[in-house]
C-alpha angles and dihedrals in degrees: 000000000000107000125196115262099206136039111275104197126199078234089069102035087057087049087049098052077048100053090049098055094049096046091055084045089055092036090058097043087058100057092041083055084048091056090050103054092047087057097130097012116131107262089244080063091052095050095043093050089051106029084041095044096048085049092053102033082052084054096046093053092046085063102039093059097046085058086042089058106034091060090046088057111034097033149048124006140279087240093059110118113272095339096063115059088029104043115009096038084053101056103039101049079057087083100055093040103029087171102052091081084064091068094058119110115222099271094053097041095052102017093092092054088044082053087054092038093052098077095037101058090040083061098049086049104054089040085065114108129247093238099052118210146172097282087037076049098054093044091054084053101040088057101034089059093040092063083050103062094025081056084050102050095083092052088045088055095044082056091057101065097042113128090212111018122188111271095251093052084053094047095059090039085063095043084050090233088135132006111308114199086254100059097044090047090090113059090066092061109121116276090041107205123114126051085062093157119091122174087074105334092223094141089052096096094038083054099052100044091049087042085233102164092040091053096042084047086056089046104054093039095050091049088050097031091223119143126212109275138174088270098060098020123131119286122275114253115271127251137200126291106230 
C-alpha cells in the first residue's frame, strides 16, 4: 500500500482547506473585475480577452510547473525549512511511489498549489486600477485563469497515474487537452529528467529538442557553483506500489 512521505498535520491540512476557499474568493473577484472592465467592449474583444486569456494563462501554467518541478527535483533538500517536507519530499518521493499520490482526496492533492496561488492572486488583485479597462480587463483574466490551471495541475497529474480514470478523464487525456499517462510516462524514465511540465505537457517536446532544463541545470549550478550531490541528485528509480 502507498504511504505518505512527509507529515501531513491537521495544521496544514486546515491551512490547505484555507487556502482553497480564498483562492476561489480572489479567483472570482478577478473575473468579476474582468467583467467590469469589458462593460461596452464589442463582443469579438470580449471573446478574445477570455478564450485568449484562458490559452495563454494555460501556457503559462504549463511552464510554471515544469520549473516548479524541475527545482524540486534537481535542487535544495528535503530538511530545508517549509519547502521542504511540503514541496520537494513530495516530489521526490514521487519517484520512488508513482501511485500515492492516487490515494489523496482533493484537498490534499491541490491544497499546497492553492497555498502558492493565494499571494499571487491577492497581488494581482490589489495591482488592478481604480478605473478598470479593457487591458485592466485581459490581465484579471489572464490571472484569474492562470490560478486556475496552476491549482489544477496537481489534479491533472493525479489523473495521470490513475490506473481507471473517469471516461471523461480519459476522454481530454487522449485529446491532449491535459496530461495523458503517456505523456507523463516519460518523464519517469530513468534518468528523469526531462518532461518536467505537468498541467498538459505541451512544452515538454519544445523543451527537450532546445535542451532547455539541462541548460537551465548548467546555468544555476554555474552561477551558484554547486555540483550535483546526493542531496539534490536525480530521483531513484521508481519502483512498484503494492
Amino acid at each position: 500500500m502507498s504511504t505518505r512521505s512527509y507529515d501531513y498535520s491537521p495544521a496544514h491540512r486546515a491551512a490547505e482547506v484555507c487556502g482553497i476557499v480564498v483562492l476561489a474568493g480572489l479567483v472570482g473577484l478577478l473575473f468579476a473585475a474582468m467583467t467590469t472592465g469589458l462593460q461596452g467592449a464589442p463582443a469579438e474583444t470580449a471573446l478574445g480577452v477570455v478564450v485568449g486569456g484562458a490559452f495563454v494563462a494555460y501556457l503559462a501554467a504549463d511552464l510554471a510547473s515544469g520549473l516548479v518541478h524541475f527545482l524540486a527535483d534537481n535542487f535544495g533538500h528535503e530538511g530545508m525549512p517549509y519547502l521542504g517536507p511540503a514541496f520537494i519530499r513530495p516530489f521526490r518521493h514521487h519517484h520512488v511511489d508513482p501511485k500515492a499520490m492516487t490515494l489523496h482526496d482533493f484537498v490534499e492533492t491541490n491544497g499546497n498549489n492553492s497555498l502558492i496561488c493565494v499571494p499571487a492572486a491577492g497581488l494581482a488583485y490589489l495591482s488592478l486600477p481604480a478605473q478598470l479597462t479593457v487591458p485592466a480587463a485581459a490581465w484579471a483574466s489572464f490571472v484569474a485563469w492562470l490560478m486556475i490551471w496552476v491549482f489544477m495541475t496537481n489534479q491533472f497529474h493525479k489523473w495521470s497515474h490513475l490506473d481507471r480514470p473517469a471516461a471523461w478523464v480519459r476522454a481530454l487525456q487522449r485529446t491532449r487537452l491535459i496530461l495523458s499517462p503517456e505523456h507523463h510516462d516519460v518523464h519517469h524514465r530513468p534518468p528523469f529528467d526531462t518532461y518536467y511540465c505537468i498541467t498538459s505537457g505541451w512544452l515538454n517536446p519544445i523543451f527537450r529538442q532546445v535542451g532547455f532544463f539541462p541548460r537551465l541545470e548548467a546555468a544555476i549550478r554555474w552561477v551558484t557553483r554547486s555540483p550535483k550531490g546526493a542531496a539534490d541528485a536525480a530521483p531513484p528509480e521508481q519502483v512498484p506500489s503494492s
